[in-house]
C-alpha positions in Angstrom: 41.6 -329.7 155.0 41.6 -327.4 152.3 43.5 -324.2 151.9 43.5 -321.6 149.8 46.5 -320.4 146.8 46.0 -317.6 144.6 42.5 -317.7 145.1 42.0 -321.4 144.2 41.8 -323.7 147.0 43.9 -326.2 147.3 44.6 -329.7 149.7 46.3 -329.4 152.4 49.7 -331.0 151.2 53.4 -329.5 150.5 54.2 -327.9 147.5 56.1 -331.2 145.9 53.2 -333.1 147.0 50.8 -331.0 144.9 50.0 -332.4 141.4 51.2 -330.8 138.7 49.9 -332.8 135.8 46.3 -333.6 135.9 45.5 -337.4 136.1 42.9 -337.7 133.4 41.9 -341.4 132.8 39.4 -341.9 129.5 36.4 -342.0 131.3 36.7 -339.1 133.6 37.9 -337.2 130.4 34.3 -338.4 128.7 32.7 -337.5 131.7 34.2 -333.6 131.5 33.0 -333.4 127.7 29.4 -335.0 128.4 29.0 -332.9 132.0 30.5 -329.6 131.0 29.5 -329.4 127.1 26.6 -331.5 126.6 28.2 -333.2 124.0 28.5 -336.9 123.8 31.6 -338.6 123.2 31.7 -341.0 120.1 35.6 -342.2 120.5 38.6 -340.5 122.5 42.5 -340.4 122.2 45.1 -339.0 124.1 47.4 -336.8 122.3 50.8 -336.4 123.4 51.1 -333.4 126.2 54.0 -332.0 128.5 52.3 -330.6 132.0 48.4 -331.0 130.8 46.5 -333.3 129.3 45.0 -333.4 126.0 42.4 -335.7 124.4 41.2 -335.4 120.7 37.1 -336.1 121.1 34.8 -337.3 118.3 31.3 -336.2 118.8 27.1 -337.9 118.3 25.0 -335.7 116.3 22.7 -335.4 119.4 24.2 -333.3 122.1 22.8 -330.9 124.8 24.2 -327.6 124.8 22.7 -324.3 123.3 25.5 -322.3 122.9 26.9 -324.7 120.4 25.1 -323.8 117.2 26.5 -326.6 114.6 29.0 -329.0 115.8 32.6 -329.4 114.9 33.1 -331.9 111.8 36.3 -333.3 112.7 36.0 -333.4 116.4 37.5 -331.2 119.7 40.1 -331.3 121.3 39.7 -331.5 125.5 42.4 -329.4 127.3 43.2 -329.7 131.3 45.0 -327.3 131.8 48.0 -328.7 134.6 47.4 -327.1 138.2 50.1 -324.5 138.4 48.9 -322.9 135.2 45.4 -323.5 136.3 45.9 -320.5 138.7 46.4 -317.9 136.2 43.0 -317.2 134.9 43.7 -314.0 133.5 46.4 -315.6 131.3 43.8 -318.1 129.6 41.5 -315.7 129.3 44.0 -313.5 127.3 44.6 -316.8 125.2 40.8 -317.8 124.9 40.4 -314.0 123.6 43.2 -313.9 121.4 41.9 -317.2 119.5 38.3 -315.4 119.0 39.7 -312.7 117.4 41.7 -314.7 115.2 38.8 -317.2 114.4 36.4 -314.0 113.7 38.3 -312.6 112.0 39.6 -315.3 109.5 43.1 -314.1 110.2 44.8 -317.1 110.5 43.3 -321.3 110.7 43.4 -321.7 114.6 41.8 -323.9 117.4 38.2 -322.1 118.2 37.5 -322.0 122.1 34.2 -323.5 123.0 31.6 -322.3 125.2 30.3 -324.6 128.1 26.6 -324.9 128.6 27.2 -322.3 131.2 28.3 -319.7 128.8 31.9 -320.0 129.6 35.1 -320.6 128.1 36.5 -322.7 131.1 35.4 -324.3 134.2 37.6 -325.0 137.4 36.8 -328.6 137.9 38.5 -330.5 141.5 40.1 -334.0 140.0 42.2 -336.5 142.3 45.1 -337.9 141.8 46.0 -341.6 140.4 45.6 -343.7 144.0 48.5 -345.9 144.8 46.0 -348.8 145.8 44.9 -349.6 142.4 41.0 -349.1 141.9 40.1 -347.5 145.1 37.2 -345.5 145.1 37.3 -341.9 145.2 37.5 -340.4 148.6 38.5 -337.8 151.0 42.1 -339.3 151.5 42.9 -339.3 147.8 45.2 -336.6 146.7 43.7 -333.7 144.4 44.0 -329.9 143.0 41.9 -328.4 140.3 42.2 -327.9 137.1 40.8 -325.2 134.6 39.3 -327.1 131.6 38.5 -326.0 128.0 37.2 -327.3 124.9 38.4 -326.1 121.3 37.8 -327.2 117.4 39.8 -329.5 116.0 41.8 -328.6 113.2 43.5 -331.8 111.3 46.6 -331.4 110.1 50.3 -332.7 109.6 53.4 -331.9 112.5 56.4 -330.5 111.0 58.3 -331.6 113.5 61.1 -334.1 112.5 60.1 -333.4 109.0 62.7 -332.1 106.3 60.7 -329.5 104.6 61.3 -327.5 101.2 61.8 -324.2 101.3 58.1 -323.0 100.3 57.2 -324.3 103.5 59.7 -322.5 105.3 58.3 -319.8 103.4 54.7 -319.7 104.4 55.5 -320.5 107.6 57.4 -316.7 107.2 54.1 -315.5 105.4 52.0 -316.7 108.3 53.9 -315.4 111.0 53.8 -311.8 109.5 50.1 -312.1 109.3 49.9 -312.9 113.1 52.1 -310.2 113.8 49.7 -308.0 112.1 46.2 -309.4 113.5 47.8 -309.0 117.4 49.1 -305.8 116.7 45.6 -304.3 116.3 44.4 -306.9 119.0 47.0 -305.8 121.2 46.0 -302.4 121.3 42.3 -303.0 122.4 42.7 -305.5 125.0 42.3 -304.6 128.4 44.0 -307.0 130.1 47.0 -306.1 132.2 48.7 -309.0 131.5 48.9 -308.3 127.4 49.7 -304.3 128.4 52.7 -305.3 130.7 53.7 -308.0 128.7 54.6 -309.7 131.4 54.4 -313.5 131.5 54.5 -315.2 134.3 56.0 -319.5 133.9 55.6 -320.1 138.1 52.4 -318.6 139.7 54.2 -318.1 143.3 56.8 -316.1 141.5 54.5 -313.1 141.0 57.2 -310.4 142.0 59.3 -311.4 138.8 58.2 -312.2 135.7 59.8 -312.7 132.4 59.2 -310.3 129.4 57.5 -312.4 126.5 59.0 -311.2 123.0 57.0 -309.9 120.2 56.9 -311.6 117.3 59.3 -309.0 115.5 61.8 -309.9 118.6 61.0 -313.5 118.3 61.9 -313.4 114.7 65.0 -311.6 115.0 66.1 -313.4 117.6 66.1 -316.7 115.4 67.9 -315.0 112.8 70.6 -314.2 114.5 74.0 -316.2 115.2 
């Protein structure tokens, strides 16, 4: 049986039972790329991830989708986006928005969204769970939730994470957060949604009634210069 959460329907199993992070194998992730983009997948890695799952995807010349005008030299990455999150569509739709505007306007190198060969910037796609009886076929018994999916460029670059860096790096890391600051200041201001007016951000979707203030950059800033 399947219920309804928030809009999105749901199995009919207790909250613990519910999965969180998507279960994603290879070839249901190519299947999501060819299906939903048209594109078809050359090779496939997945990348490291906390509650979603993301893949970087390398691309064939030939692909089926006419919203994508000229493909993506170094690749995609595939984003499911883990069920809980998956029920905040206005949330990813601030996010998908916010990464146009930066893209358009050559503010700052970020990750482009992707339209789907239906004109979209995500999809709500049901996936099941891993079966506990090894290669099982899908079926009706098998666990499941759904999961909003995207598709963004691919931007190739190196972590500094674990990295001792000089301190020009340090600097234009300061350089390029004052430039965002600036770009979603004038963003800000324009967008209708209420999420980005209230500045509320909300990390559990049941949890409606209270959610957490998200600080602006000048807070975020200050906040990691003090003691």
């Amino acid at each position: 049986m399947e219920g309804i959460s928030n809009g999105i329907p749901v199995n009919n199993c207790s909250e613990s039972e519910q999965l969180v992070k998507p279960y994603v194998p290879l070839d249901v992730a190519s299947e999501l790329v060819t299906r939903l983009y048209g594109l078809k997948v050359q090779s496939i890695k997945e990348l490291v991830s906390y509650d979603d799952k993301n893949f970087h995807i390398k691309v064939l010349e030939d692909y089926d989708n006419a919203n994508i005008k000229e493909l993506c030299p170094h690749g995609y990455i595939l984003k499911v986006l883990n069920a809980k999150d998956s029920q905040c569509e206005s949330i990813i739709d601030a996010q998908n928005a916010v990464l146009n505007h930066l893209t358009t306007n050559k503010t700052v190198t970020c990750p482009r969204p992707i339209l789907n060969k239906g004109g979209k910037f995500k999809s709500l796609e049901k996936l099941y769970g891993k079966s506990t009886e090894g290669d099982e076929p899908v079926s009706s018994e098998r666990p499941y939730a759904f999961y909003i999916v995207r598709l963004y460029a691919f931007i190739p670059g190196k972590l500094l994470y674990g990295k001792s860096c000089p301190v020009h790096v340090w600097y234009k890391v300061g350089l390029l957060c004052g430039t965002l600051d600036k770009a979603l200041k004038i963003f800000f201001l324009g967008f209708p949604s209420p999420w980005l007016q209230t500045g509320g951000f909300v990390m559990e979707p049941e949890a409606n009634t209270k959610p957490c203030k998200v600080p602006t950059c000048h807070q975020g800033a200050k906040a990691q210069g003090s003691d």
